[in-house]
Every structure is written in structure tokens, then in C-alpha cells.
N, C-alpha and C positions, 0 to 999 in steps of 0.2 A: 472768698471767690471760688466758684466750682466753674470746673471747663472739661471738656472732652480733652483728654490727653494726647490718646493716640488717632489715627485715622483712621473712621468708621466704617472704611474695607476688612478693617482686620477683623472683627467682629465674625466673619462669615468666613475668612481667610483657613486656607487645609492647607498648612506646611508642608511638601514632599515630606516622604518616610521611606529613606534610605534603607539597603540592607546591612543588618545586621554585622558590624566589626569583628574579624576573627580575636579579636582579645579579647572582648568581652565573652566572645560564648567561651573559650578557653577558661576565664578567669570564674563563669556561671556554674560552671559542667567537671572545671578540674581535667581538661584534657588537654594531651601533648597535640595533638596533630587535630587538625579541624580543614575541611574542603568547602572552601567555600564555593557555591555554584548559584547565587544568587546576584550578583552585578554585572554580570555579563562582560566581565575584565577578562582578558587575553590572558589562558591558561600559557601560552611560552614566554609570556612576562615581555620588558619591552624590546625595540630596536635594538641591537646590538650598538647600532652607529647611532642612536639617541643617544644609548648612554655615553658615546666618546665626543658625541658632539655636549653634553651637559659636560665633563667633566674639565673638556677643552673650555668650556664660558666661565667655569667656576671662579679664574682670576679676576674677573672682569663683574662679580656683582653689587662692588662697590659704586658701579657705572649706572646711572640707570638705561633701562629699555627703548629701542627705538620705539617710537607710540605708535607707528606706523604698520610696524611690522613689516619692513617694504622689503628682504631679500625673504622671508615666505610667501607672502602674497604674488611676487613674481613669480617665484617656485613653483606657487599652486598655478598662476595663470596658463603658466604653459602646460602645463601638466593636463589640464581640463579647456584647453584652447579660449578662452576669455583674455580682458585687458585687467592688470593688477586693480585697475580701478571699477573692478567690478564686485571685488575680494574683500572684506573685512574679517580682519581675527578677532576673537572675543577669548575670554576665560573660562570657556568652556558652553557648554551647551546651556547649561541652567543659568549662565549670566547670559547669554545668545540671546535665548525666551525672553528673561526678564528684560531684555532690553528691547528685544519688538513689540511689549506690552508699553512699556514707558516711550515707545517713537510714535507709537499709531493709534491707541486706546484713549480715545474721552469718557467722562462719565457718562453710559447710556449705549454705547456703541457694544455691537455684538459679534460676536467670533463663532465661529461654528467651528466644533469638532462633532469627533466619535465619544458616545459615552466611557466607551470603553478603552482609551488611548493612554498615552503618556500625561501624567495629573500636573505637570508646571505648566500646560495653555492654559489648566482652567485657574491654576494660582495667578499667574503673570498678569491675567486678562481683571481677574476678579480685583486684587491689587489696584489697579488703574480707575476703578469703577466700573468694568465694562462685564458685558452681561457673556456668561458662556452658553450658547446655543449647543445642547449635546444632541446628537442623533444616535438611536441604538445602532450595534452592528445587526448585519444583516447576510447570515450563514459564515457569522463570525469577521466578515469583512465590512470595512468602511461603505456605507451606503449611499456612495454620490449621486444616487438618483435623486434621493433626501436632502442630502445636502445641499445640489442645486436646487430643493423646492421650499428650502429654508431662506434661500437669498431675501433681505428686503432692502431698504434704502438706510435701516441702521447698521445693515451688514461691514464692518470692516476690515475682517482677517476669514481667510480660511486654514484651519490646519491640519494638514493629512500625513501621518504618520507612515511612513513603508518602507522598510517592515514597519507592521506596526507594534509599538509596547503596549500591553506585552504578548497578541498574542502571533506575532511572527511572521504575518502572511505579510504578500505585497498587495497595493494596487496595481493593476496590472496596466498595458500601455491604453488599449482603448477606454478604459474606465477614467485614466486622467485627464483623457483626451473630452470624453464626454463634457466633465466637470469641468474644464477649461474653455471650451466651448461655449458654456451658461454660464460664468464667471462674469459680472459686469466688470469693465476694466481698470472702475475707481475701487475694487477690491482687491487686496492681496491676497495670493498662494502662497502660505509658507509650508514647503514640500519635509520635511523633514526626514533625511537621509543619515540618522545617524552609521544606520548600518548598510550603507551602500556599498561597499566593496564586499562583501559576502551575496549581498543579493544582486549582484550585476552578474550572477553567473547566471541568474535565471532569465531566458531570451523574451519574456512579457515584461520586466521590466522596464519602466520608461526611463529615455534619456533627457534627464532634467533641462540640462542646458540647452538644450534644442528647444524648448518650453519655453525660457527664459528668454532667445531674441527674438522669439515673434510677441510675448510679454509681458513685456520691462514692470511691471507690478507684481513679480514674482522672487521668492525668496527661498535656495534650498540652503541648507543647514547640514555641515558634514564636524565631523569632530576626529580626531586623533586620540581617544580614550577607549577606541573599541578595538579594532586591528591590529593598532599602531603599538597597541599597548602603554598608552603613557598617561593612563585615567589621571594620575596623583598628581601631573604638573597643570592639569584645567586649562586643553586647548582646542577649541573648535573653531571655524569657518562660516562665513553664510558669500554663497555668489547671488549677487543679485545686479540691477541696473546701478548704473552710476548715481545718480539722484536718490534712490533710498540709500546705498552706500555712504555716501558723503552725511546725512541727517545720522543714519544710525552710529559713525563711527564718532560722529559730536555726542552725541547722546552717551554712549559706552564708556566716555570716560579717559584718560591721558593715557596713564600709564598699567591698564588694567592686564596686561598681558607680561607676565616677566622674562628676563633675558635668557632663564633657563628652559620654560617652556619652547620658548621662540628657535633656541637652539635644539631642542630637543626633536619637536615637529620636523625641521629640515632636515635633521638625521634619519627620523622614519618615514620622512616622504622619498629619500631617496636609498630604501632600502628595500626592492620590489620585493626577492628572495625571502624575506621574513612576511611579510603581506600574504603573499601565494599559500607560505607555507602556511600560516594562520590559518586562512581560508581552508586551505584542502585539512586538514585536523578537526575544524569545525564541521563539514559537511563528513566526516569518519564518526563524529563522535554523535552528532544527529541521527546518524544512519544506526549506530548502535543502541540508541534511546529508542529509535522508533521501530526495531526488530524486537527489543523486548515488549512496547505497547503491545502492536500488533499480536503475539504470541499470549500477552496477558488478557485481549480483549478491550485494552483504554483506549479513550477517543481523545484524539490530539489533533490540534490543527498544523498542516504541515508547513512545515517554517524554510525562511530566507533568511535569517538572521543569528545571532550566535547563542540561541537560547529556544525551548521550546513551551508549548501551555499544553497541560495537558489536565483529563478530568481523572483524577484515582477515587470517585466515586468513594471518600471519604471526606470528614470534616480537614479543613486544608490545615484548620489549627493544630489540631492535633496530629497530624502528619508532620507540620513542620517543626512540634516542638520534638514528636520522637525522632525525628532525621538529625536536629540538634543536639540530643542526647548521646546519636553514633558519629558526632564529630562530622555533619552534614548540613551546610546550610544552604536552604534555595528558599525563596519567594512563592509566601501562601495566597492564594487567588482572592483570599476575602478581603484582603487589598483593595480589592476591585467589584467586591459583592459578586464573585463566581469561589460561591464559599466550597464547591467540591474538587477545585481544580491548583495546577499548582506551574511557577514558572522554573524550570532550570537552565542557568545557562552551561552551554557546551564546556568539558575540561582536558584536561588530558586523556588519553583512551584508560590510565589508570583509576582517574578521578570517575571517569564515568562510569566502570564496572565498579565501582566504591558504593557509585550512590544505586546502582540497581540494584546492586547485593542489598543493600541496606532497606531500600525500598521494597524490594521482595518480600525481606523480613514483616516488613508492617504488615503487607496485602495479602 
């Protein structure tokens, strides 16, 4: 008897491709000290009150987890003025995705992104059988004129990246407004906000939730792995209406969220001071990234977010295996087929004169 084993999505399927573990390049390279600047993790490491609020659950994980997640979801409600039931926790952004791919994707249904975005839409989407609609960028930015001219009747997700990964900019307010505008209403918006509190300093950014009660077909997606600094315990957010809440949190699973995550998120949502200070160290260490471009002649797109793309008019390969070699790791653009360009995310102001020096060296 012969059969098809596995599901004939996989066949086409492009696994994410994480960056690079500081142990292995240690363990590749034979070095003490390695910076890493390619995941876009919070150089001052996490919450302080994360970690007392993890250590204070630690008696408690013989218990299992509320499934609910219901004193963070109130947390966040007030926080962002919504009803808890408008709030779903997930395990982090990558289970988020794959789970709006398994609530809303049939075989044949189409999602539109940017070609050049974050690659779990087009995983999550393809997975389901659903067809990914890419539009190029357009002066580097998501091209919703496109996008709306993409819509058909097998349309069933959109998703907009802003900032986007990787290359940093936002959409801006009238630009979401356009696209929501031409939006039929039996399609979703999934807004993807991982790095919303860095870019909410910039005054064109839109405000989601105001989006979301004129609507209710909309989906933003925030996470506590970027600011928050707690990438390792896999925790993110989506606010959306009640009606998809309630199907996505069936779908996501019991107990998918753990009680040390759960505790960990409350402690850095209620620890504004580390947030600010996050923030104001990212936009110093941007600012010091992009007075060296500037002075060197490279062309970079200017960023919202804790990470920049820029072109070193070099093969990215080989820049990022020699930045490997001085104990440097960031994200090479041909990731993305922008084989002369490269992403770094923001680090310490030490980390980041590290990685100029070092990149000097090459250029």
C-alpha cells in the first residue's frame, strides 16, 4: 500500500529561519563574547518586576495555567480601554499567525501581504491551503493602493506589517485609512503591531483600536518579546471583536499559554519605567546607526522600530559571515532577496559602536 504521508502544503511550505543562537556562533568561531543584533530582543534584558513576578509563580507550576489568561487580559483591557473580551493571549506571535491561518484560511482562499514582510503570513496562509497574494513594496513601503486593487471575492485576510519586518517603516494614518476604506467588511485586517510602543512615538502612526470599533473584522497583534523584553517565555496579544475572539481562543488551544509567561507579561505591563526607558535607548542607538550611514554614504530606510535595513552595497553574505567572525551577529537581506542590504537590530550604545567599528572594518 503507498499513500501520501504527510500534507501536500508541505511540499511548498518555507519554514521561518530564525537568527542565528549566540552558542552556536561561539561554539563555530571559538569566541568568548558574541553581540548579537539580529532578533530584535531588548538589549536591557527583561522587566525587573517580570522577573519577580516569574519567580514569585515559580511554587505554583505544578498548577496548571488559567486557559483564560483572565487577570492579563483585564490588565491589558484597561490599559488600551477595550472589554477583556475583546483580548486573546496566545504563545507568542508565531503561534498568534498560525493560529489566524487555522481560524480563517480554506483551501483556495487568498491573503494579501507585502512581498517583502514578515515570512510566517505567507507560512501560516500556505499551511492551510490558502493562496499568499504578495504585492511588491512600493519606495520601500507597503503599497495599499495595490493592495486594495488586489481585493476579490477569494480575498480573506489582509496583512500589514507596521513597522514593517524587516524594513522598519510604518504605515502611516491616512494610508490605513485609505485601505480600510476599500476593505470589504467580510475581510479581515490583521494590523500587526509587534513593535507598537517604539513606533507610537511617531505622530502618523495610526491608532489601532479606534479602527477596530468602527470594524469588528479587525485584528491587531501586539507581543511582549520586544519592549518588554521577555522574547524566551512566548507571549503575545491580539484585540479584536468579540465574535473572532471567542472562535480564535477555541481554536488556539487549552492550555497554550504558561503560568510563568502569564505571570511574567503582568509584571512588564505594569512596569512603565523600563518600557520608556527601552524606547528612549532604541531611538539613541538608531540615531547613532544612522549618523554613521549618513557620513558613510548608505542608504537606509528610516525606522520605527528596534532594528534598521540598510544597503552596504555589499554581498550581505559575506558581510554577515565576516561580522560573525568579529563576534557580530545581524540579519543578511538575501533572507529576503535584497541580497546587498542588511537588518540590525538596535543594542546597547556599547553594542552598537561594536558593530560600526567592526563594520567599518569590512567597508
Amino acid at each position: 500500500m503507498s499513500k501520501k504521508l504527510f500534507r501536500k502544503e508541505l511540499a511548498s511550505f518555507k519554514p521561518y529561519i530564525p537568527g542565528k543562537p549566540i552558542e552556536d556562533v561561539k561554539r563555530e568561531f571559538g569566541l568568548e563574547r558574541i553581540e548579537k543584533l539580529a532578533s530584535n530582543e531588548n538589549p536591557l534584558g527583561p522587566s525587573p518586576k517580570a522577573l519577580e513576578a516569574i519567580t514569585n509563580e515559580l511554587q505554583l507550576i505544578n498548577i496548571y495555567p488559567d486557559p483564560a489568561a483572565t487577570a492579563l487580559r483585564e490588565e491589558l483591557a484597561k490599559a488600551y480601554n477595550v472589554r477583556p473580551g475583546n483580548i486573546v493571549i496566545g504563545n507568542g506571535g508565531e503561534q498568534i499567525l498560525q493560529v489566524i491561518g487555522q481560524t480563517f484560511i480554506n483551501p483556495g482562499d487568498e491573503a494579501i501581504m507585502a512581498e517583502t514582510t514578515f515570512d510566517l503570513y505567507d507560512s501560516s496562509v500556505t499551511l492551510m491551503g490558502g493562496i499568499p497574494v504578495k504585492v511588491p513594496l512600493k519606495n520601500y513601503k507597503h503599497d495599499l493602493v495595490e493592495f486594495a486593487n488586489r481585493i476579490n471575492e477569494r480575498t480573506k485576510l489582509i496583512y500589514i506589517c507596521s513597522p514593517n519586518n524587516p524594513t522598519g517603516n510604518i504605515a502611516a494614518k491616512e494610508e490605513i485609512q485609505y485601505m480600510v476604506e476599500r476593505t470589504p467588511d467580510d475581510v479581515v485586517i490583521v494590523l500587526d503591531e509587534a513593535y507598537y510602543d517604539y513606533a507610537k512615538v511617531n505622530p502618523d502612526y495610526p491608532e489601532s483600536v479606534d479602527i477596530l470599533r468602527k470594524r469588528p473584522n479587525t485584528i491587531i497583534l501586539r507581543t511582549f518579546s520586544k519592549v518588554a523584553g521577555i522574547a524566551a517565555v512566548r507571549i503575545g496579544f491580539i484585540i479584536t471583536s468579540e465574535e473572532i475572539a471567542q472562535t480564535f481562543a477555541m481554536v488556539r488551544g487549552t492550555f497554550s499559554v504558561n503560568r510563568l509567561a502569564q505571570a511574567a507579561a503582568l509584571g512588564a505591563l505594569r512596569d512603565r519605567e523600563h518600557i520608556d526607558r527601552t524606547v528612549k535607548l532604541n531611538y539613541e542607538s538608531l540615531k547613532m546607526m544612522e549618523d554613521y550611514f549618513d557620513k558613510k554614504g548608505l542608504e537606509y530606510i528610516k525606522s520605527n522600530a528596534n532594528f534598521v535595513f540598510v544597503n552596504i552595497n555589499k554581498d550581505s553574505r559575506i558581510v554577515f559571515q565576516k561580522l560573525m567572525e568579529k563576534g557580530i551577529v545581524i540579519r543578511p537581506g538575501f533572507n529576503w532577496k535584497w541580497d546587498t542590504w542588511i537588518r540590525v537590530s538596535t543594542g546597547t550604545l556599547e553594542q552598537t559602536r561594536l558593530f560600526i567599528e567592526k563594520l567599518d572594518e569590512l567597508l
